[in-house]
N, C-alpha and C positions, 0 to 999 in steps of 0.2 A: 714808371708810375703805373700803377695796376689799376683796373678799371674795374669799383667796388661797389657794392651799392650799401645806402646806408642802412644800418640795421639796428633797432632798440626800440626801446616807450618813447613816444613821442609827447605823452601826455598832453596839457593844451597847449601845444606850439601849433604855428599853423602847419598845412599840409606846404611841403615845398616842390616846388614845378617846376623842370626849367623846359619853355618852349623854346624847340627847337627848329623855326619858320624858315619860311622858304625867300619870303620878301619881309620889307616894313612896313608902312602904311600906305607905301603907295600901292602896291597891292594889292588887287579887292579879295583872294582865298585868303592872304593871310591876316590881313585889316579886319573880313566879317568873321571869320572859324576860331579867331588867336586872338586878336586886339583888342577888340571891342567886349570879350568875356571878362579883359583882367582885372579895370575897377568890381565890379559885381560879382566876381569869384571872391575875390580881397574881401568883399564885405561879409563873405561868410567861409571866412577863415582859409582861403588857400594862397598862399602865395606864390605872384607866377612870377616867374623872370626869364624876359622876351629875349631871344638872338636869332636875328635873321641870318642864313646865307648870305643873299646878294644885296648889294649896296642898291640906294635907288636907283643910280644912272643906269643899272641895267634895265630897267623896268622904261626909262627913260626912252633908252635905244629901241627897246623892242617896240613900242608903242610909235615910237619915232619911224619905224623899220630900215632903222641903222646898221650895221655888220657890229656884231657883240665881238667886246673888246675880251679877248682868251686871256689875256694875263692877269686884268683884273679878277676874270673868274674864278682862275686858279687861286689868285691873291686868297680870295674870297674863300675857297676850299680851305685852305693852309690856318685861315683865322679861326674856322670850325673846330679844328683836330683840339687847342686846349681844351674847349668847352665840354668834349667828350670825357674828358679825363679827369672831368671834376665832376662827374655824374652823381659818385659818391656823396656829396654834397645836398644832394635832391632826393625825395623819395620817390620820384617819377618822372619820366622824362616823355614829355607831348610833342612827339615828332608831324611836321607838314610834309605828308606823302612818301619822304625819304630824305635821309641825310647827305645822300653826293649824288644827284640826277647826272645820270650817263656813266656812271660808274658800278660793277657790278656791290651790290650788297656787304662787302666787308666788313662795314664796320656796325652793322646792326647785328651782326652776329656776334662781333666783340661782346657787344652789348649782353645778348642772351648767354655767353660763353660765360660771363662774369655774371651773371643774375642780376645784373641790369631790367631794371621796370620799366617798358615803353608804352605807349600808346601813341598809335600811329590815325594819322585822319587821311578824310579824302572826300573832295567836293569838285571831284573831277574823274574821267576815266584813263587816269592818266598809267596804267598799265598797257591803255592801249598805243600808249608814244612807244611803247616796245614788241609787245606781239603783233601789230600793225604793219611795221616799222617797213619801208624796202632799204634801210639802210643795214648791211653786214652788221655794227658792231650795234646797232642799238638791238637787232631781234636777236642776235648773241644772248641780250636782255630779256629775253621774251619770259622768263620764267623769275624774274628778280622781286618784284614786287608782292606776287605771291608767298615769297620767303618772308619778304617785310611783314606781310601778312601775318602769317604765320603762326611766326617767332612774338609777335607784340601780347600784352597779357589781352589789351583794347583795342579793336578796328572802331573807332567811330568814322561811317557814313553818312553822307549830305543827303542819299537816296538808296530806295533799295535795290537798282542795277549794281550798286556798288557794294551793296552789301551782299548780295547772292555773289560777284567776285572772289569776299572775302569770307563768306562760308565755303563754298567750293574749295578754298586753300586749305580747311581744317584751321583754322582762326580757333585760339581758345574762348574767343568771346566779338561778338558783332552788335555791334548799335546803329538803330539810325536816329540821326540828331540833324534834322533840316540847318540851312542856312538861315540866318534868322536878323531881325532889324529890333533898334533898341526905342522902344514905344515912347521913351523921354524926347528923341528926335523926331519920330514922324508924327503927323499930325492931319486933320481932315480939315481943309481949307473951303468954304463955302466960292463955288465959283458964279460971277455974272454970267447970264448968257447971252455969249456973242459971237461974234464971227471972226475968223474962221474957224471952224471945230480943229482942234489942236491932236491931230493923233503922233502918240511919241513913245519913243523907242530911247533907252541907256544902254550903253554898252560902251566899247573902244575900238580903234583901227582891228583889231584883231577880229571881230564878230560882228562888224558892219555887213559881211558879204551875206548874213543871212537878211537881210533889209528885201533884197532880192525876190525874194519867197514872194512874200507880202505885195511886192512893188507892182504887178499887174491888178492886181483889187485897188488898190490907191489909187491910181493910173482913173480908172473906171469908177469911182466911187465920186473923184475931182474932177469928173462930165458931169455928175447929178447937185453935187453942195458944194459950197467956199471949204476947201479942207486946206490945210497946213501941216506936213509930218515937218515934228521938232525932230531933230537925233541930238541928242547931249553925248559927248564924248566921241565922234568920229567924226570922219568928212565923207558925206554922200550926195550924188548928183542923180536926177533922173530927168528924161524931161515928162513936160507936163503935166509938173506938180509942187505946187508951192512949199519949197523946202525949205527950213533955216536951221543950220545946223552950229550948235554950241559946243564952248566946252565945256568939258565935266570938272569939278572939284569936289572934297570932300566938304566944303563951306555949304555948297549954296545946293547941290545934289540935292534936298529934299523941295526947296523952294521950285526948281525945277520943273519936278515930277509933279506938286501939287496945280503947278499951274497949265498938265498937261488934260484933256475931256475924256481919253481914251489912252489905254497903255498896251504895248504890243511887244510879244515875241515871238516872232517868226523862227523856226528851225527847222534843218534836214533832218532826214531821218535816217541814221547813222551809228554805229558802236560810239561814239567820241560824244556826240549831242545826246544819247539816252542818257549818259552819266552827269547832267546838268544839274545843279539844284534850284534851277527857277525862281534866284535870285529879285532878278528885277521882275519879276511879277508880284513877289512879298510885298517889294518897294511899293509900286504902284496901288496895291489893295491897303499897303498900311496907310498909305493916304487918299481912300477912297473912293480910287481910278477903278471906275469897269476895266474889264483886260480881253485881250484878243488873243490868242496863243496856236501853236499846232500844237497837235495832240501828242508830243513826241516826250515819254520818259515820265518823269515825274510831274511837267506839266499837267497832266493828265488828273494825276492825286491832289494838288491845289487849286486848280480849274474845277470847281461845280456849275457842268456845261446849264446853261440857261438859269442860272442861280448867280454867282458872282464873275459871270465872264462867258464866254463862247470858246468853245473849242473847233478850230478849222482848219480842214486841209482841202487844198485845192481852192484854185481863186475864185470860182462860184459859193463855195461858203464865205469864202474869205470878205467879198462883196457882202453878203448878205447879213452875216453876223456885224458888219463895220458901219451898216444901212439901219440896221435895228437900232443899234444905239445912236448914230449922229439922227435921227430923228424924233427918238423919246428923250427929252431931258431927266422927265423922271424915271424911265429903265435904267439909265446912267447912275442914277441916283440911288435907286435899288440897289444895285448892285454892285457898286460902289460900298456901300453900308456892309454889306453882307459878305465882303470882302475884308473889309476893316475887321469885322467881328472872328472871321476863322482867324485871320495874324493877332487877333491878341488872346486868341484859346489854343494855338499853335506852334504862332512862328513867331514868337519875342524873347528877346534875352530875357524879361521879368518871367517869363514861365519855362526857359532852356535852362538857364543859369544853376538853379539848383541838384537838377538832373544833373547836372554836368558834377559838380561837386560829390553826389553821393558817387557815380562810376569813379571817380578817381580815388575818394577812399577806397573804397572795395578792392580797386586794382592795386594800389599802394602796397594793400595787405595791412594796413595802421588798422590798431585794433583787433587784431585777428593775427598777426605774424608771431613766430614762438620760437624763434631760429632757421625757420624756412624763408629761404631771401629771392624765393623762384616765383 
């Protein structure tokens, strides 16, 4: 069975998608980049149909830090292969990062080999799990991604580290399209003021160890005020500092965050941490929270330092920017506001959504195609 892509007038059918994910929904890249688009795509006419790679339990284990089960994985490989072969059925194929991680590029070449239409995303620097790599078979890899690159009609990036990546490669086309939150969820919750000032941090077992950063300003801030770090989604310990740490769902995730005084993202400063897209800072400004961050990567472009947040490196800022706001309620407040206002001139599905729609006609080639299927 030959790998076709489809060709003719579409006239008013919808556009057809088939995303091709990395995870489901327990997965925050593929839940916020893929899932969360396809009511609001649907309503203006694209049709998407979602298949993940990996089953949750793998997402499960990792986060568990289990030994990942190889057979299912493969399992998992062997369940992709039909979906490929029914590409012809789609006018465009939205791939997450890559179709077989840890395997060289084969079959996105298929893809171009047959004039197959992809668009390939990326809200991570995940080229650098190979040119990094000290493992033999993964820096083997070192140049694979950039193929994916390459070859796709669309790079949409989460930032622009990751877009100067995929210009570097000769990309025929590069976007940057933030991570983004759906404004029907989030919301600005008026809070009482009391004690302890609540400074909180989202994340998971995986990205708890930058807590770290942070944790000598904390340490020093909780001599001077009643403070409390929430963490929602990990387990963290430090002493002398009043911790409580929750778990994350996608239920209660916003109720969470609204009842946090401050929001924080601590990171190194790193090839893997520039390619972030400053997720949970969205989070936190779309519901109001002033935010603390380092200056690392894209933070940096959503952070308007002394406007809706502080930008700090090193734990004498880190003190100081964390001292200014636990003692003005209304700086908190300010800036909180002013935070809300960039995420919904910016960072929400009701203002991504539609962009997102015109690049995928355009790349489709609907409306413009005349026998050219490249």
């Amino acid at each position: 069975m030959a790998l076709v892509a489809a060709v003719g007038d579409q006239g008013d059918d919808p556009l057809r998608v088939l995303a091709l994910t990395r995870y489901g929904r327990k997965g925050a890249s593929s839940r916020m980049r893929f899932e969360q688009f396809i009511p609001a795509l649907a309503e203006l006419g694209v049709d998407v149909e979602i298949v993940p790679l990996l089953r949750d339990e793998y997402i499960e284990r990792l986060y568990s830090r289990r030994p990942k089960a190889v057979w299912q994985i493969l399992g998992d490989y062997l369940r992709r292969l039909p979906w490929l072969f029914q590409a012809r059925r789609f006018d465009l194929l939205w791939i997450e990062k890559e179709l077989f991680p840890e395997l060289p590029a084969w079959f996105e070449r298929l893809l171009t080999l047959f004039n197959i239409r992809y668009v390939v995303d990326y809200d991570d620097a995940i080229f650098h799990n190979y040119d990094l790599s000290a493992n033999p078979w993964r820096h083997m890899l070192r140049y694979k991604i950039d193929g994916v690159m390459r070859n796709s009609k669309l790079v949409v990036c989460g930032n622009a580290y990751l877009a100067d990546r995929a210009k570097a490669t000769g990309a025929t086309r590069v976007e940057i399209i933030p991570t983004v939150i759906d404004l029907d969820r989030y919301s600005v919750k008026m809070k009482s003021l009391s004690e302890p000032l609540v400074i909180g941090w989202v994340g998971s077992a995986a990205t708890v160890k930058y807590l770290d950063i942070a944790l000598p300003a904390l340490q020093l801030l909780a001599k001077e005020y009643p403070v409390q770090l929430r963490v929602v989604g990990a387990d963290f310990t430090a002493p002398g500092l009043d911790i409580d740490c929750r778990p994350w769902s996608e239920q209660d995730e916003v109720q969470q965050i609204q009842a946090f005084d401050i929001g924080i993202m601590p990171l190194a400063d790193s090839p893997w941490e520039r390619g972030k897209c400053g997720y949970k800072l969205i989070q936190y400004m779309a519901c109001g929270i002033p935010v603390v961050a380092s200056p690392i990567g894209v933070n940096e472009e959503i952070v308007e330092h002394d406007a809706s947040g502080y930008l700090a490196s090193g734990t004498n800022a880190w003190v100081d920017a964390l001292r200014n706001l636990a003692v003005d309620p209304d700086l908190r407040y300010q800036f909180g506001m002013r935070g809300r206002k960039l995420v919904e001139d910016s960072y929400c599905l009701q203002v991504v959504t539609p962009r997102m729609r015109s690049l995928f006609e355009e790349v489709s080639g609907l409306g413009s195609r005349s026998g050219d299927t490249k």
